[in-house]
N, C-alpha and C positions, 0 to 999 in steps of 0.2 A: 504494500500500500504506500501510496506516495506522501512525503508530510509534506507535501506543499499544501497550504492552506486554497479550499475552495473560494474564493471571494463574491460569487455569487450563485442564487438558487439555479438547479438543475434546468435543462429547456424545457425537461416534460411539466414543470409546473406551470409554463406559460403556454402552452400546450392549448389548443383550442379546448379539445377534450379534455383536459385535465381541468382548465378552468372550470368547465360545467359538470365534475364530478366532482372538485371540491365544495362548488356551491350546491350540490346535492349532497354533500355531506354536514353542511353549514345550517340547514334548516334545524328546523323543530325538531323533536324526538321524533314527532310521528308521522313528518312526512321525510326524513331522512333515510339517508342509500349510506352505506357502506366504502371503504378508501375504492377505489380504482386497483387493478389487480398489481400493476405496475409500480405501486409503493411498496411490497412485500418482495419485491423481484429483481429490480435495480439495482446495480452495482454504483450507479452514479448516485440515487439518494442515499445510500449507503458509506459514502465518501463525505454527502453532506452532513446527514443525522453526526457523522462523528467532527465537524465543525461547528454545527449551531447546537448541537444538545450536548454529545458527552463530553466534549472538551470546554463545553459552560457551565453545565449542573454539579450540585452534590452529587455524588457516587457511592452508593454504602456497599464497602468491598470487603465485612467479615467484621466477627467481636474482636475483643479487648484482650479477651482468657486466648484466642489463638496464639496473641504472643506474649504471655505473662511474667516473663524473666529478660533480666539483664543480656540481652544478645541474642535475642528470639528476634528471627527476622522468616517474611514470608515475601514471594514473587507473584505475579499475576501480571497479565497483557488484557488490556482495554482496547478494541478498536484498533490492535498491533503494536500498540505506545507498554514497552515493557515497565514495570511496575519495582521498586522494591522499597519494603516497609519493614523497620526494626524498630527495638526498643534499647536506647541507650543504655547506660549507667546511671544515670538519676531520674529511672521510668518512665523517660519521655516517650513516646513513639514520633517517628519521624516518618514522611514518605517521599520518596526523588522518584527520578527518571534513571532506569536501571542500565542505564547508557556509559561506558567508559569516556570521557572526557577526549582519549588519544583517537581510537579507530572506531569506539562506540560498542564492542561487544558488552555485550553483559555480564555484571562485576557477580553476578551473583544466580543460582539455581536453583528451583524449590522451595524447601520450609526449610528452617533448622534454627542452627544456634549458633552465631560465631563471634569473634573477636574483632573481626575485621571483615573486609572485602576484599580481596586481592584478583582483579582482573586477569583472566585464563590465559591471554593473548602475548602480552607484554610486560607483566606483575604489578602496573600501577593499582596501587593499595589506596583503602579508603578505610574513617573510622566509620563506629557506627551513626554515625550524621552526617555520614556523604562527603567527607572533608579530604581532599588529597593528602595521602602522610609521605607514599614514596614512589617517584618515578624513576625506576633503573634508567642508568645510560643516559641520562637526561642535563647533566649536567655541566655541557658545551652548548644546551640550546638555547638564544635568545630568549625563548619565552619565558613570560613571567608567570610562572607558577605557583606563587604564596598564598594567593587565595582563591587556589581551583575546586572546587566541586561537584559533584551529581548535582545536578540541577533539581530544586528542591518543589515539593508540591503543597498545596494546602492541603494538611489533614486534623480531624478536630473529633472528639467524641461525643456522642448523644446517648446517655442511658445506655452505655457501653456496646453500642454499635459502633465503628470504624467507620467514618465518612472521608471523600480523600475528595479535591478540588482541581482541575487543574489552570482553572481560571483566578488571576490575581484580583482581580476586581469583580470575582464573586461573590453577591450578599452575604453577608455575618450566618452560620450552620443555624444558630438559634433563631433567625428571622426569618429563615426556609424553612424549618422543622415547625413556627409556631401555632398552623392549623393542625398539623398531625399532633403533633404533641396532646394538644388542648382533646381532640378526639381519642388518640390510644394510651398515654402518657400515663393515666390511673393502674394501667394494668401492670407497672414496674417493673420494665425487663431489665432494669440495673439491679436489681434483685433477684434476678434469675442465670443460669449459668448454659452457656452451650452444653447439650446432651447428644444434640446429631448434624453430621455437615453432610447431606447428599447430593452431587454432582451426576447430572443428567444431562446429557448431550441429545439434543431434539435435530430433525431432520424441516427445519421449517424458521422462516424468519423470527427475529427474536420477539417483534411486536404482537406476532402469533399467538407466542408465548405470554405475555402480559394482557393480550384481551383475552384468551383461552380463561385465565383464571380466574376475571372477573365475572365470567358467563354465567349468569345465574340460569338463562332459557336453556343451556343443556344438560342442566345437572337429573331433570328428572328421565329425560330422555339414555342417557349414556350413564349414571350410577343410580341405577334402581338403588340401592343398598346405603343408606348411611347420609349420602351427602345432598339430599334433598335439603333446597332451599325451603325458607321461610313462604308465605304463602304471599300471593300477587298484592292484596291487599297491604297486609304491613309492608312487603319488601316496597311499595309503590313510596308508603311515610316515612317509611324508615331511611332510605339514602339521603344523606348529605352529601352534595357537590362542593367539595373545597377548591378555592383558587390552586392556582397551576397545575391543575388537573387530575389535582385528589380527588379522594370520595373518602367517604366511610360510610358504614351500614354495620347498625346493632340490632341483633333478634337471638329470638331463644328457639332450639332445636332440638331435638332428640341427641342425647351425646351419641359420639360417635363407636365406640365400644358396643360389641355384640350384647352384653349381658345393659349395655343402659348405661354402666359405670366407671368412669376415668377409676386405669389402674393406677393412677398416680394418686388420685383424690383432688379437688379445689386449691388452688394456690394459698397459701396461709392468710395472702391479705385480702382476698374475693372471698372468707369464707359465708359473706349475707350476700352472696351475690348465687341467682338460680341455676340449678344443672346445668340447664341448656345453652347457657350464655354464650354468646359466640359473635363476633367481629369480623369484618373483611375493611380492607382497605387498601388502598394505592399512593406510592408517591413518586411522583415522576422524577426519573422519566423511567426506570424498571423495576420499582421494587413493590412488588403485591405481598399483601399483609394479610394475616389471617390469624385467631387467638379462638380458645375456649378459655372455658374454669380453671382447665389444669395448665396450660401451654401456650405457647407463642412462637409463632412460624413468620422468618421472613424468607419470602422466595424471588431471587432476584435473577433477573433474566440477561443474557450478555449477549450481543451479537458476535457472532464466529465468521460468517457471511451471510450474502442474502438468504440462500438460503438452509444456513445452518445457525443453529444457537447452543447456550449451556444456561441450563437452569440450576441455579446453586439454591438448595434448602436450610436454614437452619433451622432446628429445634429446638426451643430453651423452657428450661424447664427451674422452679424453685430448687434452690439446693438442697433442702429437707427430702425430694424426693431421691435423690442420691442413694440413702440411708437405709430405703425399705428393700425387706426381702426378697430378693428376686428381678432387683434393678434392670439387670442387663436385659434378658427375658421380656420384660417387659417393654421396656425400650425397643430391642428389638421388633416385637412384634408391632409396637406402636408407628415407628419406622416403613414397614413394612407395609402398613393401613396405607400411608402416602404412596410411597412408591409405586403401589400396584393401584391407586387413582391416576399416578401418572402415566404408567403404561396402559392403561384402558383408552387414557385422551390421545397417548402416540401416536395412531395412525389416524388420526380424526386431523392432527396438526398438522403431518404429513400430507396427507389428503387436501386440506387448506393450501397448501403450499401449492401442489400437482394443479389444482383446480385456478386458481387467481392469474397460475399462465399459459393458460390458456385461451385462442383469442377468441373463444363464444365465451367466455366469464363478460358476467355485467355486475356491477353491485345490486346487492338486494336490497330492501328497504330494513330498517330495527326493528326489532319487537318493542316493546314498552320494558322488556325483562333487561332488555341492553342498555339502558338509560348508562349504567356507567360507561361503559367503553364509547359509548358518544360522547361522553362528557372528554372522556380520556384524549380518544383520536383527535377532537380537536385544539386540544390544547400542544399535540404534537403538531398539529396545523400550524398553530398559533407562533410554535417555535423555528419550525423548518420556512413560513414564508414571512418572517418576520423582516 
């Protein structure tokens, strides 16, 4: 992928027909069409979404507990921009561009724990804050090296989720988080600890993936079993549309456990709050949210290519549940409740994909059940033709 920056929107937005599929996706709930198939399919929006969206927005790339020690450092690729994030010596966490300063390989691979960085290529070393310490054979060259570094990124914590920035003149984390907050923020996942991280690689664009989750219209059709929405009436009162293209939605459901009952039990501090209680939510531009009584799930979705993605899970769970008999087991099987929702939707996602390029695809109109992902897609409108 090229890092020359796009300087303007793709042609197909000015597109005759694009023009008059985005204005059919602009209307009302209920006389609105769906994207154009060519926005899930494009290599060229795909070039853009990672100019005007992920190299603007918040990013939340993992907890706090992944790297809990002195030199606990982890990698990851955004959009192809490699990643790398540690935690110093006086438990800061830091995040750069995983870039060697000399030819640009990567100082660093994986997860682990170390001391240092020391670039595979040439041996220029970094501490853990990205700070040059030693360039072999370098000391005949003009340049001024004193104050070289990994090019640093913004990174800041919320309720011990990891958000990372790569925009300098990106609003304050607390001034983006403070409609989510104000809606999921009671439920205290800084009092909760990772229990599960499951990485799913889907065969379908990443957006696929983010509207997939919020779909309430196919849950009763595709999970007979468990994950039947609230009913058209409440779920119609119950969504709140937050600015930049939140949502939330609170209702109570049948728990999802065969016997009715979380093996975990109610969180310590929900315990006046009903069995059923249960949340969804969205914050752009990929992280879908989801919580009952005992748990809290963020599932965030990454683009690979157009038409490939990774959905990364986490589970958190109070840490009193730790404690009870039969943790793993449990866990385990809890784990397992997901995973096999998500391969039921696989080929449904895939099939999205097949379908949208195709040149008989037309959008189709929303149901009332889709009110979020209208809300959603537009505010990806809002950001791609800004």
């Amino acid at each position: 992928m090229s890092g020359e920056a796009i300087t303007g929107p793709p042609r197909s937005l000015f597109s005759l027909s694009g023009v008059k599929a985005f204005r059919a996706t602009r209307e009302e709930l209920r006389r609105a069409r769906h994207l154009p198939g060519y926005v899930y399919t494009s290599r060229e929006f795909e070039e853009y979404e990672k100019d005007r969206i992920f190299m603007r927005d918040w990013l939340c790339i993992g907890r706090v507990e992944e790297l809990p020690n002195h030199g606990d450092y982890m990698t990851l690729r955004i959009m192809g921009e490699p990643i790398l994030v540690a935690r110093d010596g006086k438990g800061r966490l830091a995040a750069f561009s995983n870039v060697c300063r000399h030819r640009g390989v990567e100082v660093a691979q994986g997860a682990g724990n170390a001391r240092e960085f020391r670039c595979p290529y040439h041996g220029w070393t970094y501490d853990l804050r990205g700070v040059l310490k030693a360039a072999p054979e370098m000391s005949d060259s003009a340049a001024e090296l004193g104050n070289c570094r990994l090019p640093m990124l913004r990174a800041e914590v919320y309720r011990g989720w990891l958000f990372l920035s790569f925009d300098p003149d990106a609003p304050p984390l607390a001034a983006t988080l403070a409609d989510f907050d104000r809606e999921f923020g009671w439920l205290r996942p800084e009092d909760c600890v990772l229990a599960d991280k499951t990485v799913i690689d889907l065969d379908c664009n990443w957006k696929f993936a983010v509207e997939h989750l919020m779909d309430l219209y196919h849950l009763r059709a595709a999970h007979a079993e468990g994950l039947a929405p609230p009913c058209r009436g409440n779920q119609d009162r119950a969504v709140k549309l937050l600015p930049r293209g939140g949502y939330s939605l609170h209702f109570e459901v049948a728990p999802s456990a065969k016997n009715g009952l979380s093996p975990f039990g109610k969180m310590p501090w929900l315990m006046d709050r009903p069995d059923g209680l249960a949340c969804l939510g969205f914050l752009a531009p990929n992280l879908n949210f989801a919580a009952r009584v005992d748990a809290i799930r963020h599932l965030v979705s990454w683009p690979l290519a157009p038409d490939r993605s990774r959905l990364i899970c986490y589970t958190l769970l109070p840490a009193e549940a730790f404690g009870k008999p039969g943790f793993a087991a449990m866990l385990g099987a809890y784990a397992n409740c997901l995973r096999r929702a998500v391969e039921e939707d696989r080929a449904v996602m895939q099939s999205l994909q097949n379908g949208v390029g195709s040149r008989h695809f037309e959008p189709g109109p929303l149901s009332s059940l889709e009110g979020p992902a209208h809300h959603v897609i537009n505010n990806y409108l809002n950001a791609m033709t800004a």
